[in-house]
C-alpha positions, 0 to 999 in steps of 0.5 A: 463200086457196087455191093455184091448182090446177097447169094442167099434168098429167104424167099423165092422170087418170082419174076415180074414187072410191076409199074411203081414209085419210088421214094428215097427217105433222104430229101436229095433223092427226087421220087423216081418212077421205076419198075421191079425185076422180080418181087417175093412177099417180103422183097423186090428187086427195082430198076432207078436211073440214079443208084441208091445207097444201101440201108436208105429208107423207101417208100414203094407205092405200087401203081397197080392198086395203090398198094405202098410198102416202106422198106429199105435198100438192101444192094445196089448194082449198076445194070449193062443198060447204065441203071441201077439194080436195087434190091429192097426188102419191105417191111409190109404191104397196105392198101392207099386209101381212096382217092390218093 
């Protein structure tokens, strides 16, 4: 079963869909091309096909920019449409070099 989602928010989220990859640290999980709901500075809620399971590691490389954050799944919740909701706090932003 799903964990609950947290009620209580550190940060205002702001809903926006961004185009971005994701990859769980654990080698099983295959890099998944994904989208965010919502997003905040510290924060942003992920749709996967596979659910993921809270405290793993991720790496978020976000398609506009090149900007990448490792962070980890705070929640997983499956959606109406059968994905999966994650919300993933992140742990700082920075910037792909040239080129990647």
């Amino acid at each position: 079963m799903a964990a609950p989602i947290p009620s209580g928010r550190s940060e205002r989220r702001i809903p926006q869909i961004l185009a971005a990859e994701a990859s769980p640290s654990e080698e099983s999980m295959p890099e998944e091309s994904t989208v965010t709901d919502n997003v905040s500075l510290h924060g942003a809620r992920v749709t996967t096909v596979r659910p993921w399971q809270a405290g793993t590691a991720v790496l978020v490389t976000f398609r506009w920019e090149g900007v990448r954050s490792e962070g980890r799944v705070a929640y997983c919740q499956r959606k109406e449409s059968g994905d999966f909701a994650n919300g993933v706090e992140l742990y700082g932003l920075w910037k792909a070099a040239s080129g990647t």
